[in-house]
C-alpha positions in Angstrom: 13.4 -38.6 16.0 11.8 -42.0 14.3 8.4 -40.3 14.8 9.6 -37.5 12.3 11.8 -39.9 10.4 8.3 -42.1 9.6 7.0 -38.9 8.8 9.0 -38.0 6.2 9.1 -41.3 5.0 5.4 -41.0 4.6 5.3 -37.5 3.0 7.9 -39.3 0.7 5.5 -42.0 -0.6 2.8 -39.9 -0.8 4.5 -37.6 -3.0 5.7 -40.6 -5.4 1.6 -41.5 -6.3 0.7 -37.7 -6.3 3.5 -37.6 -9.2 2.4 -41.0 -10.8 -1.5 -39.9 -10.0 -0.8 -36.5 -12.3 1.2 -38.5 -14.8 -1.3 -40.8 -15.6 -4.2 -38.3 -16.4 -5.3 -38.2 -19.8 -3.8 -35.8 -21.9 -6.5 -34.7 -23.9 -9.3 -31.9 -22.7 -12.1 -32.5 -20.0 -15.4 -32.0 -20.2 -17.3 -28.8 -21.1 -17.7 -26.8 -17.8 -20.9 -26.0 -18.9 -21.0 -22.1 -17.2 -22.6 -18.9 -18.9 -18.9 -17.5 -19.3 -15.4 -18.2 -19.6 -13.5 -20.2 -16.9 -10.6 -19.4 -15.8 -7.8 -21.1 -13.7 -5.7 -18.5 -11.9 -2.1 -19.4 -10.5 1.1 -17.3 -9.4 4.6 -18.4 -8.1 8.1 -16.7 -7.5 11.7 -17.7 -8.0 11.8 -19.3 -4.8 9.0 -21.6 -5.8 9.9 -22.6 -9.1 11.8 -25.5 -8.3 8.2 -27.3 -7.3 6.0 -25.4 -9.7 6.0 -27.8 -12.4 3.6 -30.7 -10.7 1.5 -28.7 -9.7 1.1 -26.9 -13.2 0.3 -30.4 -14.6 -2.2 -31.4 -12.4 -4.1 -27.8 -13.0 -3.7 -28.7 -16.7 -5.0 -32.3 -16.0 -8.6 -31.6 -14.9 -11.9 -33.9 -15.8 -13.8 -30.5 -16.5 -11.4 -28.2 -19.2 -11.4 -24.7 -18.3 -11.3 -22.1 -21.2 -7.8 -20.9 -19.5 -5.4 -21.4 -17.3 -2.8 -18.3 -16.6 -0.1 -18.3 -14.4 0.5 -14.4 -13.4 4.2 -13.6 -12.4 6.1 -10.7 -11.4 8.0 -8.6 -14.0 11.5 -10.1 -14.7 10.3 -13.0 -12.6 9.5 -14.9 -16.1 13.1 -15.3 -17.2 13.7 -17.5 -14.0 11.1 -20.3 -14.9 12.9 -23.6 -16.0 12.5 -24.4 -19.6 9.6 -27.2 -18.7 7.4 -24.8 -17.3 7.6 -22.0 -20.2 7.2 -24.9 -22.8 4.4 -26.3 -21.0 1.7 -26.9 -23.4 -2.4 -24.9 -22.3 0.0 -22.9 -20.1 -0.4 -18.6 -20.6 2.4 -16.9 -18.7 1.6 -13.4 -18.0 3.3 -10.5 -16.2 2.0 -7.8 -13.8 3.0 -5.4 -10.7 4.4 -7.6 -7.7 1.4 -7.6 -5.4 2.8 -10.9 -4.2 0.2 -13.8 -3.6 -2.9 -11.1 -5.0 -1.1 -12.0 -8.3 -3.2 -14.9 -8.6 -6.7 -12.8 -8.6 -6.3 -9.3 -8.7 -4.8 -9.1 -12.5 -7.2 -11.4 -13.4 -10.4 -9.7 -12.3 -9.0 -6.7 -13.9 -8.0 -8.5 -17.5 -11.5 -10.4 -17.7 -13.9 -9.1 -14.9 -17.2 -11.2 -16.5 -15.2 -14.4 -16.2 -15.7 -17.6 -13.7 -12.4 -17.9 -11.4 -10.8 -20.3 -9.8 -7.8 -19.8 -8.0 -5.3 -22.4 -7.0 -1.9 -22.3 -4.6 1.6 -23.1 -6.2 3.2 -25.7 -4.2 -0.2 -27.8 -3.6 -1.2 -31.4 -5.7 -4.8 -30.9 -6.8 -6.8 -33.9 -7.6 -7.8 -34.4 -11.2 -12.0 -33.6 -10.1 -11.0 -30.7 -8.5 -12.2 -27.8 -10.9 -15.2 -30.6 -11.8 -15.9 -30.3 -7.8 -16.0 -26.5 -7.5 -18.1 -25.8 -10.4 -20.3 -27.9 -9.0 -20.3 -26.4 -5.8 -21.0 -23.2 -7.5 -23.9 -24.2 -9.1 -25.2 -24.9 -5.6 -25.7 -21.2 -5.5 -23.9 -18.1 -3.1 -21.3 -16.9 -5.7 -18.4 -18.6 -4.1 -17.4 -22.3 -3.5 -14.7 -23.7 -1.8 -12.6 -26.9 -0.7 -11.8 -25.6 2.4 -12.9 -23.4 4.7 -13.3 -22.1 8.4 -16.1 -20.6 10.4 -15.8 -17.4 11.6 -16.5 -16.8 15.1 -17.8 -13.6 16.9 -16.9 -12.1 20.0 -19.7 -9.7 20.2 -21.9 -8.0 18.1 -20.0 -6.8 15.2 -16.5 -8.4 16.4 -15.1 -11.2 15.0 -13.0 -12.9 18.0 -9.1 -13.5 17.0 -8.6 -15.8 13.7 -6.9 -18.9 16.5 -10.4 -18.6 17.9 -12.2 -19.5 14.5 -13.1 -23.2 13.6 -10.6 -23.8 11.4 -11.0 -25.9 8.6 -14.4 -27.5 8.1 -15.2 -31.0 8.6 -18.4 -31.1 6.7 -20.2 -28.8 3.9 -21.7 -25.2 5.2 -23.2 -22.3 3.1 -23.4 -18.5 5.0 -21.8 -15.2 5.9 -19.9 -17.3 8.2 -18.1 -19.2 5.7 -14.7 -18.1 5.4 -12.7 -19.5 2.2 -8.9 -20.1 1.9 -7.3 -20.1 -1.5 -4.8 -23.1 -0.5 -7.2 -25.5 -1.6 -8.9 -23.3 -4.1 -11.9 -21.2 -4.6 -13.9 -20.2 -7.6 -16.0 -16.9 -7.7 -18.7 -16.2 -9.9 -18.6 -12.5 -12.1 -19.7 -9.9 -9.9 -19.1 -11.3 -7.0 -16.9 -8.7 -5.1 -17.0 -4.9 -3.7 -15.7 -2.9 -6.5 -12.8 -2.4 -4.4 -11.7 -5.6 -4.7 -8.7 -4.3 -7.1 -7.7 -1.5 -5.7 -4.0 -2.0 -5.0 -3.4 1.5 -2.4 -5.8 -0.2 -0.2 -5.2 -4.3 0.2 -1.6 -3.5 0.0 -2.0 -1.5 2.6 -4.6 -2.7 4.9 -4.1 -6.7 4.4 -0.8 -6.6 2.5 -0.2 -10.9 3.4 -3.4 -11.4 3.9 -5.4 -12.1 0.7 -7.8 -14.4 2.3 -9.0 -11.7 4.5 -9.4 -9.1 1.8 -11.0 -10.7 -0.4 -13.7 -12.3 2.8 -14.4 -8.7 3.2 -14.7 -7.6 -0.5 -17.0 -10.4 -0.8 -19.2 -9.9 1.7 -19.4 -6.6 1.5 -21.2 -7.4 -2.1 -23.5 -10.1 -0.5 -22.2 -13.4 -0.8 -22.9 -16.2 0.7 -19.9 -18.8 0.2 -20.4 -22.6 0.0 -17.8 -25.0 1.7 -18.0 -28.4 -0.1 -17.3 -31.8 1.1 -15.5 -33.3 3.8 -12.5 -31.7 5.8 -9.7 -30.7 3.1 -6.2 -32.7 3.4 -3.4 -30.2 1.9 -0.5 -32.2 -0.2 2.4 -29.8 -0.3 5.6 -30.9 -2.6 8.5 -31.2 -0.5 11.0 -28.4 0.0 8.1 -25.8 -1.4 7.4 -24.5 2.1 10.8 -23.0 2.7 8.9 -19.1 2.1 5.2 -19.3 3.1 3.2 -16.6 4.5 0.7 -18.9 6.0 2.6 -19.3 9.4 3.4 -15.8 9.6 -0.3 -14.8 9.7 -1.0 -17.0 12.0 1.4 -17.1 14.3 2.8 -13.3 13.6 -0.8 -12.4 13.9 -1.0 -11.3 10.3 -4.4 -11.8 10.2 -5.7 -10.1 13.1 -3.4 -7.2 11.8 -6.2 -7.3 8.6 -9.0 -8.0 10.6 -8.3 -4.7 12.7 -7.4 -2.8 9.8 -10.2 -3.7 7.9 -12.6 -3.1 10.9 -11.8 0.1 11.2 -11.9 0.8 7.2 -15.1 -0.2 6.5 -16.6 -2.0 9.4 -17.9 -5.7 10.2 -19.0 -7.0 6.3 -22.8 -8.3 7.6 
């Protein structure tokens, strides 16, 4: 009981310079991003969220390198349920499109501007202000795909990927290769081009990885030849308090969501190598 009591107390504190951190961020633009075509900050949220969207909002908006947009895609009828601070918030496009739940934050996208750079960020995460400045760099490293956190995928024979608990979950140090497998909480951006065209179809990620986004788009990727980057050091997640109360991360990892994809997938089109 004082070991989770210290806990909270800690998550507390953190929280209160994450907030301060944000607020203090210069107002104005970043600096140029410097890419061959637009860039492109891709978020989504739902009602249940909303209460903790805001910060992390303003520290998308607050980034040393200035994307060209940043678009927060929501469910039809869903915008009418955001408070007043986030539909007035200023660099802020709210956009509507079919509820394909957390795909909301790529799939629209890559079907509204397909030769665009994307970078795709969680709702109910704190992203430092070098964060977009990190993953453009990363992507000019080369591969098509950079990321701030990552796992390794492990095989269990030639062909089989052995069950995602088995991986080697999140990275400790940077890693470029098939093996690389991204996860969006931290963010990832992707290059034009850079998936199986189909990435967007909706009749088959909703039904062969319909909670698992991470997997889809692994395969997609691949499939097309990637070779994603993992930068720096092991990722530490900062998630606002009370956001957490509907996730999908625990249920497809301990439901076995992802295995569920993995299999599905599999037998669909095969190991992506």
């Amino acid at each position: 009981m004082i070991r989770d009591a210290f806990r909270r107390f800690k998550h507390r504190r953190r929280l209160k310079r994450a907030l301060a951190e944000t607020e203090a961020r210069p107002a104005g633009p970043g600096r140029a991003h410097g890419l061959p075509s637009a860039l492109i900050v891709s978020v989504t949220s739902h009602p249940p969220r909303f209460a903790t969207l805001a910060p992390t909002l303003r520290s998308l908006l607050r980034q040393t390198v200035q994307p060209d947009q940043v678009i927060l895609w929501l469910a039809e009828g869903d915008a009418a349920h955001l408070p007043p601070a986030i539909q007035d918030m200023a660099g802020l496009e709210i956009r509507t499109c079919p509820d394909w739940r957390s795909y909301k934050k790529i799939i629209p996208v890559l079907l509204a501007h397909p030769e665009a750079h994307l970078a795709t960020a969680d709702d109910d995460v704190h992203y430092p202000a070098d964060w977009l400045e990190r993953l453009v760099a990363g992507l000019g490293q080369g591969g098509g795909i950079a990321c701030l956190r990552a796992h390794r995928v492990a095989m269990a024979g030639p062909d089989r990927p052995a069950p995602y608990e088995d991986w080697d979950h999140n990275l400790r140090a940077p890693e470029a290769g098939p093996a690389v497998f991204p996860t969006g909480v931290s963010g990832v951006i992707y290059a034009p081009g850079v998936f199986h065209p189909d990435v967007t179809r909706d009749d088959m990620f909703t039904r062969l990885a319909p909670s698992a986004d991470d997997v889809w788009l692994y395969w997609m990727h691949r499939m097309a030849g990637s070779q994603p980057r993992k930068i720096g050091g092991r990722a530490r997640i900062f998630e606002w308090q009370g956001s957490q109360a509907v996730t999908l991360r625990a249920a497809n990892r301990q439901g076995q969501g992802n295995d569920r994809a993995i299999a599905a997938l599999l037998a669909q089109y095969g190991w992506p190598g």
